[in-house]
C-alpha positions as CSV (number, residue, x, y, z in Angstrom):
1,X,43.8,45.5,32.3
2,X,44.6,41.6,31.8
3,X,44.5,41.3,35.3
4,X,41.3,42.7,35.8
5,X,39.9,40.3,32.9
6,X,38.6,37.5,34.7
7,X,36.9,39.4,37.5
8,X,35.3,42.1,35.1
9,X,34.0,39.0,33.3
10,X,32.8,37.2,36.4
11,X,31.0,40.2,38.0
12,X,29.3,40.9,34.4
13,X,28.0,37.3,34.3
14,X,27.0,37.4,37.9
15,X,24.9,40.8,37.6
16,X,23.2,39.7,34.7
17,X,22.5,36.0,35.3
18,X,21.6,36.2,39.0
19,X,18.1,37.5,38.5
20,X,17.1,34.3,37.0
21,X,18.1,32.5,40.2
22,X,16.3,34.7,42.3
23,X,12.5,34.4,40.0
24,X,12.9,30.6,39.7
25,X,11.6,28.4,38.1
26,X,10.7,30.6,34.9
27,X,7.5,29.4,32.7
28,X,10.3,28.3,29.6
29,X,12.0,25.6,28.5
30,X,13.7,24.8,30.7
31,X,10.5,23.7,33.0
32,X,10.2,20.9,30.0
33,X,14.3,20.2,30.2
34,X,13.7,19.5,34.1
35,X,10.8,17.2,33.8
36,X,12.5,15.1,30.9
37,X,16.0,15.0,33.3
38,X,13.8,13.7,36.6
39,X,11.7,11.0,34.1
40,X,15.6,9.8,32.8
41,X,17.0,9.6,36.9
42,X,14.3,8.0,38.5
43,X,15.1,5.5,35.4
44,X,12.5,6.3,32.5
45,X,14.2,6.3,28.6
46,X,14.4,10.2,26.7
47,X,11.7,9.7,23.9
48,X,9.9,6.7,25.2
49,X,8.9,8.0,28.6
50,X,8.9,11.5,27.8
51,X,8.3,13.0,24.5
52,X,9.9,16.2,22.9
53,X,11.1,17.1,19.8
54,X,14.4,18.4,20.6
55,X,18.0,16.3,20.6
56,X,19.2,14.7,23.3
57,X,22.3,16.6,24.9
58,X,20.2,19.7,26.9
59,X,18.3,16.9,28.7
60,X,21.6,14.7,29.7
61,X,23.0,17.8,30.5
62,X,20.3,18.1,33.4
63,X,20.2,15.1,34.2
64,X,24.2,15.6,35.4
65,X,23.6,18.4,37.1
66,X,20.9,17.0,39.0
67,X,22.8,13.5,39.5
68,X,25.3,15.4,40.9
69,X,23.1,17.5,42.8
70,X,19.4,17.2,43.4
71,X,16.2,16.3,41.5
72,X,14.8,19.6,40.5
73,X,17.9,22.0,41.7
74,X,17.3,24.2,38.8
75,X,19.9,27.0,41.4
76,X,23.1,24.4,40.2
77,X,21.7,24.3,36.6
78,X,22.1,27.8,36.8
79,X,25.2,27.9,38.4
80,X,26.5,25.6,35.7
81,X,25.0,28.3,33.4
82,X,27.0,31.0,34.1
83,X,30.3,28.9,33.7
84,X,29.1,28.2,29.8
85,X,28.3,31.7,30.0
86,X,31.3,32.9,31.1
87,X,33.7,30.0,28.9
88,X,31.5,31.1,25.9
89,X,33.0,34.9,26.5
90,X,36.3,33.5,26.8
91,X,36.5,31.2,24.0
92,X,35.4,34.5,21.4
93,X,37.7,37.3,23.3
94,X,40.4,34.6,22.0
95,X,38.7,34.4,18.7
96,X,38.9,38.0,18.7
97,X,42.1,38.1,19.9
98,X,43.8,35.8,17.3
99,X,42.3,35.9,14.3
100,X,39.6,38.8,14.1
101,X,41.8,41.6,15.8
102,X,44.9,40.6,16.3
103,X,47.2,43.6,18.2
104,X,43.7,45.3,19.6
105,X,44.3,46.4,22.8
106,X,41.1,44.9,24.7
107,X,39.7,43.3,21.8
108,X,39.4,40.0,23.9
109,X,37.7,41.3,27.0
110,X,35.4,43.4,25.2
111,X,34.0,40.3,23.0
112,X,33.4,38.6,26.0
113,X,31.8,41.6,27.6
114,X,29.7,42.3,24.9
115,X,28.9,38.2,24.4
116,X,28.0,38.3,28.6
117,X,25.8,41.2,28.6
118,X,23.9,40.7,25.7
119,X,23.0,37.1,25.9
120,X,21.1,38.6,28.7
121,X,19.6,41.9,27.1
122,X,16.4,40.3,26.3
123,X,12.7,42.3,27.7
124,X,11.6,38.6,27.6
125,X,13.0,36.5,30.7
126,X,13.2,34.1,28.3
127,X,16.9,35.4,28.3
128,X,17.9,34.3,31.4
129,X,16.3,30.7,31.0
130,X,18.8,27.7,31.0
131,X,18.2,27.2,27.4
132,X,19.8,24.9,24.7
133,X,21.0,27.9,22.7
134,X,23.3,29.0,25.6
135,X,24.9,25.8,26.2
136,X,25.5,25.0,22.5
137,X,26.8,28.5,21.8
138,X,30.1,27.3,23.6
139,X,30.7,24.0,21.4
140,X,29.5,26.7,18.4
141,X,32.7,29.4,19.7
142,X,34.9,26.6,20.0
143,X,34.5,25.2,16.7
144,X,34.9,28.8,15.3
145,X,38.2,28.9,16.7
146,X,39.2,25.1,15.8
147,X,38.1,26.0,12.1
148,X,39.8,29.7,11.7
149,X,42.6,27.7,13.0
150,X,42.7,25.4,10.6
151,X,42.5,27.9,7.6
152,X,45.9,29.4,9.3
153,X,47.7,26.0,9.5
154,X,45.9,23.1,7.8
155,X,46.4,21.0,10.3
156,X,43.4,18.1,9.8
157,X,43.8,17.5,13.3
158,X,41.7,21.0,13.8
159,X,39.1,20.7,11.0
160,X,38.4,17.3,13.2
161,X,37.7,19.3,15.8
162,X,35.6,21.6,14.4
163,X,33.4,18.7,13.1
164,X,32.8,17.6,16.9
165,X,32.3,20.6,18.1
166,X,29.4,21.4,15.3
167,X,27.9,17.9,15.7
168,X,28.2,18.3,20.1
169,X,26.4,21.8,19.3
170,X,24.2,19.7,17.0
171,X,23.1,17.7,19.9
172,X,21.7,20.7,22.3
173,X,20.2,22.0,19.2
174,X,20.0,20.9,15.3
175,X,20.0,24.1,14.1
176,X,23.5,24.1,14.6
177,X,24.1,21.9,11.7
178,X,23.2,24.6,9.8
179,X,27.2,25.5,10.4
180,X,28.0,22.2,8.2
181,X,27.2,24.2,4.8
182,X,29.4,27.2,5.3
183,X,32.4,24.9,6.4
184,X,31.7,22.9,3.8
185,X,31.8,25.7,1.0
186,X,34.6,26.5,2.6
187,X,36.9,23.3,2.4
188,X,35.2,23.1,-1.7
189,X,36.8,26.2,-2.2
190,X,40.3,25.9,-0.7
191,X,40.2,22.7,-2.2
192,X,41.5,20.9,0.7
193,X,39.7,17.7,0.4
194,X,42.0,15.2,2.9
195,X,40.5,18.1,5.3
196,X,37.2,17.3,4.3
197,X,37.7,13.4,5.5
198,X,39.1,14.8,9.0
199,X,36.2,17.1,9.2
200,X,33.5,14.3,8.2
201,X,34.6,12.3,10.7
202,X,35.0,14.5,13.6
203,X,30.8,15.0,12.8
204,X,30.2,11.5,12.4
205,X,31.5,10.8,15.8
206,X,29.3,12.5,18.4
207,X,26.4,11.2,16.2
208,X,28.0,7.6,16.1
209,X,27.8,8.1,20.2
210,X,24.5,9.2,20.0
211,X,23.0,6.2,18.4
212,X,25.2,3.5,20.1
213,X,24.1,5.0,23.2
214,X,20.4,5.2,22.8
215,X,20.7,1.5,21.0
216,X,22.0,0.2,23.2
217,X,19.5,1.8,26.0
218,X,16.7,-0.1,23.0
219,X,15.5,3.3,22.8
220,X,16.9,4.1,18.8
221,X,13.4,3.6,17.5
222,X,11.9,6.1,19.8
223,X,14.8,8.6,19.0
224,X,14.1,8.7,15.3
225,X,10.3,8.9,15.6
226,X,10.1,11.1,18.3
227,X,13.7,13.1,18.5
228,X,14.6,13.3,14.8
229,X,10.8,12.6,12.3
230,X,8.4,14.3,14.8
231,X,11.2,18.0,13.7
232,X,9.5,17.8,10.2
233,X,5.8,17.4,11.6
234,X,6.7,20.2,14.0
235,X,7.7,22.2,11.1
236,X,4.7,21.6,8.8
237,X,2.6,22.5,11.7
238,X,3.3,26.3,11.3
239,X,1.4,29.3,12.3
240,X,-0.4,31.4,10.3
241,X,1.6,33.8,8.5
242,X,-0.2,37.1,10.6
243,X,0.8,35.0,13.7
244,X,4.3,34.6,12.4
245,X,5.0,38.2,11.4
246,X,3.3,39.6,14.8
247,X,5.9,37.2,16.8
248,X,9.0,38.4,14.5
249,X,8.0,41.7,15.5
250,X,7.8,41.0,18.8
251,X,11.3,39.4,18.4
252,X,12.5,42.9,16.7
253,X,11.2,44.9,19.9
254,X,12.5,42.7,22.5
255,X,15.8,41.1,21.7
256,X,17.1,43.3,18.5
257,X,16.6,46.9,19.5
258,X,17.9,46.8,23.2
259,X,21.0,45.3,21.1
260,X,20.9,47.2,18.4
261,X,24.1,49.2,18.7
262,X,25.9,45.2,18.7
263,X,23.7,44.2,15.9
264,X,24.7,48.2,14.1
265,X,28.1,47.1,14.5
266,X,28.0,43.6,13.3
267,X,25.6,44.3,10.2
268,X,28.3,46.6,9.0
269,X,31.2,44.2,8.4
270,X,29.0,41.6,7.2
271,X,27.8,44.2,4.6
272,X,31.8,45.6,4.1
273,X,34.0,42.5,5.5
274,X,37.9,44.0,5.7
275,X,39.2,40.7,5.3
276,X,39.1,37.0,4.3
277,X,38.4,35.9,8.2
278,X,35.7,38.5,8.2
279,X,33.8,36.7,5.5
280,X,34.3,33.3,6.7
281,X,32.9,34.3,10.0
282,X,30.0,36.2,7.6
283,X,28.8,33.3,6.3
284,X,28.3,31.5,9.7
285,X,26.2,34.2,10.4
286,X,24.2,33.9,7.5
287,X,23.7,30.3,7.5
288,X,22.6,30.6,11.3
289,X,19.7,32.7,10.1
290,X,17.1,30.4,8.4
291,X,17.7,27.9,11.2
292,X,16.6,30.5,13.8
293,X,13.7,31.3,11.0
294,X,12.9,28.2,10.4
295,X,9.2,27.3,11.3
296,X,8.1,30.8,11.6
297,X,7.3,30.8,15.5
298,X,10.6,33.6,16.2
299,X,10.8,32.4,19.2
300,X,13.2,35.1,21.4
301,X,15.8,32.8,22.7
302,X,16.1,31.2,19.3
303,X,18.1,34.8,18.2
304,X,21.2,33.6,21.2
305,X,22.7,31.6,18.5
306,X,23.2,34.3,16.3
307,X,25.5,36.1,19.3
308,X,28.3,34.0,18.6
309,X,29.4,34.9,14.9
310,X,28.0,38.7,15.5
311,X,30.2,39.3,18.8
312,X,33.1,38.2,17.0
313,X,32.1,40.0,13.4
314,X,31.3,43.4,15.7
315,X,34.4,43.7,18.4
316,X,36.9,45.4,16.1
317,X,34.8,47.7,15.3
318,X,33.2,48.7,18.9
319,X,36.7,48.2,20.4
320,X,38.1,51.3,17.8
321,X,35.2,52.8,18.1
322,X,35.2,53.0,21.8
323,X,38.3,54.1,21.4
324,X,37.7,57.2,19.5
325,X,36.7,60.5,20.0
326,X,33.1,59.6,20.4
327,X,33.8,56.2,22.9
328,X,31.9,57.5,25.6
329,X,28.7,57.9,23.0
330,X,29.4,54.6,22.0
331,X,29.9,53.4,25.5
332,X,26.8,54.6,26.6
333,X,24.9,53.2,23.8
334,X,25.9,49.7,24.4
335,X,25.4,50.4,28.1
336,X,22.1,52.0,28.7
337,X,19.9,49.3,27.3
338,X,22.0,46.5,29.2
339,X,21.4,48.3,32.2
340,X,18.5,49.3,32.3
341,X,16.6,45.9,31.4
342,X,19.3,44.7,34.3
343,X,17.2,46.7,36.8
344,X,14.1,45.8,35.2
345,X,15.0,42.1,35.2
346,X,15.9,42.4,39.0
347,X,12.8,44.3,39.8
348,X,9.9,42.5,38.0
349,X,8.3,41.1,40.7
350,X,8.3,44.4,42.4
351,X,6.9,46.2,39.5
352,X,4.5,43.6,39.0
353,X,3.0,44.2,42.4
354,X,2.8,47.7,41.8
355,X,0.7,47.5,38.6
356,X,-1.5,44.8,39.7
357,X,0.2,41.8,38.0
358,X,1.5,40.5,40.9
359,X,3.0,36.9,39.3
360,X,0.8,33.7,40.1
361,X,1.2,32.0,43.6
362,X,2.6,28.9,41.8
363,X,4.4,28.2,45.0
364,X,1.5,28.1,46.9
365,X,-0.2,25.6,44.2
366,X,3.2,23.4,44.3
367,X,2.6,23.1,47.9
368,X,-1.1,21.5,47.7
369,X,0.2,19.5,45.3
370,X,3.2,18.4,47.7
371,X,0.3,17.6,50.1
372,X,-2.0,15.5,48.0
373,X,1.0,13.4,46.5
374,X,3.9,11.3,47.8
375,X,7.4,12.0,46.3
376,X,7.1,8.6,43.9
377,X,3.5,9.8,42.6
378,X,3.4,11.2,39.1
379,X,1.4,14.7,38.5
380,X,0.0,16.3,35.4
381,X,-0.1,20.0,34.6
382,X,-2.5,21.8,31.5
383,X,-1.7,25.2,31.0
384,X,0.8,27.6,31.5
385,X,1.5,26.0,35.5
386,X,4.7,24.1,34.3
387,X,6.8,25.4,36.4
388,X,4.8,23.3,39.5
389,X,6.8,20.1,38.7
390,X,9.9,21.8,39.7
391,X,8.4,23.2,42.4
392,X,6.7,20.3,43.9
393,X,9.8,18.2,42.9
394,X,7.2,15.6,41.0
395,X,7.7,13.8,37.7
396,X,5.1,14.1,35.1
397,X,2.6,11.6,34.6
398,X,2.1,12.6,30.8
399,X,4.8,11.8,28.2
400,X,4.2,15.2,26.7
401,X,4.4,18.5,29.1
402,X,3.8,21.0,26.1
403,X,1.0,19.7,23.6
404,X,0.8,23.2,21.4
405,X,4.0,25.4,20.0
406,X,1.4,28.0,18.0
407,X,2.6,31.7,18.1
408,X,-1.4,32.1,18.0
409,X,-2.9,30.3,21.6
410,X,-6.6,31.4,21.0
411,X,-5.9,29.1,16.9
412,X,-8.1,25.6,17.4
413,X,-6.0,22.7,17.5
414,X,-4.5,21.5,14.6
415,X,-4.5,17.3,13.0
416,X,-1.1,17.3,15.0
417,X,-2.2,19.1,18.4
418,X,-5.2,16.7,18.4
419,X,-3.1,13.8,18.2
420,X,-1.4,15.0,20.8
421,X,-4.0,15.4,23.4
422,X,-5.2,12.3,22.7
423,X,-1.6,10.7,23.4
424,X,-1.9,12.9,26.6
425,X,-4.9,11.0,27.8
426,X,-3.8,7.8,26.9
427,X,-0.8,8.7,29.1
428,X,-3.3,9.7,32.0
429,X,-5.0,6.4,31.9
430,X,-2.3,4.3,31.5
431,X,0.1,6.0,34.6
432,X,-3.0,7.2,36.6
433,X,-1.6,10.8,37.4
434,X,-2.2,11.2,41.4
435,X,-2.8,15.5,40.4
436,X,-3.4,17.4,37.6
437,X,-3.3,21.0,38.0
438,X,-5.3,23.1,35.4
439,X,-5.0,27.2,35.0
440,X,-8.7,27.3,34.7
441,X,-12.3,26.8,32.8
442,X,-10.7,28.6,30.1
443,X,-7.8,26.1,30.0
444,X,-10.0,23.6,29.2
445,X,-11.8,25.3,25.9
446,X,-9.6,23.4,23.6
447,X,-9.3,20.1,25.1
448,X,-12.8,18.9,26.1
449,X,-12.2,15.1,26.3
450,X,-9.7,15.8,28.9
451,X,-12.0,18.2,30.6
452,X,-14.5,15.7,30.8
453,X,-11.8,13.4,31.9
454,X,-10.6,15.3,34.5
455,X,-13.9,15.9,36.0
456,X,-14.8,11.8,35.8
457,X,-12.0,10.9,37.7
458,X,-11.0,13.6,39.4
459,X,-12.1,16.0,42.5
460,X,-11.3,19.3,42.7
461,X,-9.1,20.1,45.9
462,X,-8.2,23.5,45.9
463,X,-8.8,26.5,43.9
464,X,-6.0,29.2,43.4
465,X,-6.6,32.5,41.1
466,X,-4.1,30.9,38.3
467,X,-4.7,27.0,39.0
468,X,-7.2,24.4,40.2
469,X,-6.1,21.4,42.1
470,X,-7.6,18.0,41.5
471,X,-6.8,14.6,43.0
472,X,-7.8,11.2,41.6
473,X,-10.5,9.7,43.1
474,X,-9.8,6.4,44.9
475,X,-13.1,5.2,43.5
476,X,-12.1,5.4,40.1
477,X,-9.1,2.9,40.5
């Protein structure tokens, strides 16, 4: 079987992860990761010309692909996907392997299995988006293996790594840093305290980075205000707690019950852990868990960080039990779900078509927009059209591409969204957006100053069933 390994794992990422390159671009994140990697390569600063909450590494990370690439080729960023993907798989079939089930036969290829297949088993696309969560789960498996490592050997030159690792993961994403407490329980109680420097320091470095490099870009300022304060605001401005318990079950529906034979699995040795290792890779569970709850929005793809400590808590336990008398029940319940929201993944548009929700002509929007601008002009999309600056290959005109996070759309703005719009029109005034692209009158409901905005200096161009087209009027500058 080893040397099937590789190709079993390369044709499971391929199956499951090529349906996202064939729908692109998807209406997620990684629309807003795009827009901020084109502002920083055609030579705009990550929280000074465009605003977003998140850390800095998911964008840089962009921005390489598409340096080394194209502006816009979301296909590569893909591409580069599926090698995370597939490394992430890798890296916990060796966790597995050495620490979790050592003398399994298989234990390492079915972790990864199991880690390929169900990062994608989500009835949301947002599964197959590029997202932070998937890059960072790689640095996360890593560090898992650098710290079990160290428990085996003491070595400080391991718990070092372990502290980059968390703080590089940190960077895609901070709830990672939520991975800080267990360790650190965990060095308290083994008393190993010269460990504790190594691992201190191996954090402190990717953060020192961090800051020297956006210091010395003068951007520092902008990343604490807008990449490290603005978290908390974000935070306080929280749904309702209806809207927050109809989007966890949501969450339940979607991404736990088509895994919920993995999750079965899992839940069982955190509840009965057979030994030490077991726990320690408990609690990094655990502490992932009010980092994905945190701010109530339950978000699906905030529940792929969670795959990494579950995958390797589960395998021992799937791997015997696949190898039982009742492995081919088992087989089939790990299999069914996979596949069949495989072929649903690869058929959506199809069944959209067929039930009347045929997805919106974005494409044909992106090419007006193409039409009415030159490839230097800056555009400005309200609504759920973000996927039109990757498709038009156009960088945004507004700092901000997502003004309102709210599990509830139809909620009125809150203080924060309305200072947010009102940054948004600043933004429009000051860089004079050659297009903005709305999804409608409706659209417009919450924001009337832009609306009113829009129509002062503005003409409407084109009218689509999802988007209207408007082009500055040369009057008006």
């Amino acid at each position: 079987m080893k040397r099937f390994k590789l190709p079993l794992i390369a044709l499971a990422v391929a199956a499951t992860r090529l349906p996202a390159i064939a729908h692109l671009p998807t209406p997620g994140d990684e629309v807003s990761y795009a827009a901020g990697a084109s502002v920083i390569l055609n030579g705009g600063a990550l929280y000074r010309d465009f605003l977003d909450h998140k850390p800095p590494l998911i964008y840089y990370t962009y921005a390489a692909v598409f340096g080394a690439t194209s502006d816009y080729n979301l296909v590569a960023v893909h591409l580069v996907l599926m090698l995370f993907v597939a490394a992430t798989g890798l890296v916990l079939g060796r966790v597995v392997r050495t620490f979790l089930a050592p003398g399994v036969t298989n234990a390492d290829l079915i972790a990864a299995l199991l880690y390929v297949i169900f990062s994608a088993t989500f009835v949301d696309f947002a599964a197959l988006d590029a997202n932070a969560e998937l890059f960072l789960n790689l640095p996360m498996a890593l560090a898992l293996w650098a710290w079990l490592k160290w428990r085996s050997t003491e070595n400080r030159l391991h718990a070092f790594a372990a502290g980059v690792l968390v703080a590089v993961a940190t960077l895609y994403k901070y709830q990672a840093a939520a991975l800080v407490v267990p360790i650190a329980i965990d060095v308290v109680r083994l008393r190993q305290f010269k460990s504790a420097l190594a691992l201190g320091a191996g954090l402190l470095l990717p953060a020192a980075a961090a800051v020297a490099f956006f210091a010395a870009a003068g951007t520092l300022d902008a990343l604490w205000q807008r990449g490290v304060l603005y978290n908390f605001q974000f935070l306080g401005d929280a749904p309702a707690f209806s809207a927050s318990l109809l989007a966890l079950s949501a969450v339940v529906a979607q991404v736990i019950v088509p895994a919920s034979v993995l999750y079965l699995f899992g839940v069982g040795v955190i509840l009965f852990p057979a030994s030490p290792t077991d726990r320690v890779v408990r609690w990094w569970f655990v502490a992932l868990l009010p980092a994905v709850a945190m701010g109530g929005r339950f978000f699906p793809h905030y529940f792929l960080v969670l795959l990494v400590p579950l995958v390797a808590l589960a395998t021992r336990t799937i791997t015997a039990a696949l190898s039982g008398h009742r492995g081919a029940v088992v087989a089939i319940a790990l299999a069914l779900p996979a596949l069949g929201l495989n072929i649903f993944q690869w058929a959506r548009p199809a069944i959209a078509r067929a039930t009347g929700n045929a997805e919106p002509d974005l494409a044909g929007v992106a090419s007006v927009v193409r039409a009415q601008s030159a490839p230097d002009d800056l555009i400005f999309m309200w609504g759920q059209a973000y996927p039109v600056y990757a498709l038009s290959k156009r960088t945004p005109a507004a700092r901000l591409i997502f003004w309102s996070f709210r599990a509830d759309p139809q909620a009125p703005p809150s203080e924060l969204e309305s200072k947010l719009l009102a940054d948004i029109l600043a933004d429009l005034e000051k860089y004079r957006a050659r297009v903005v692209v709305d999804v409608g009158p409706e659209s417009f409901r919450q924001a009337p100053a832009l609306a009113a905005y829009v129509v002062s200096k503005y003409r409407l161009v084109a009218t689509f069933a999802i988007a209207r087209v408007h082009v500055r009027s040369t009057a008006v500058d």
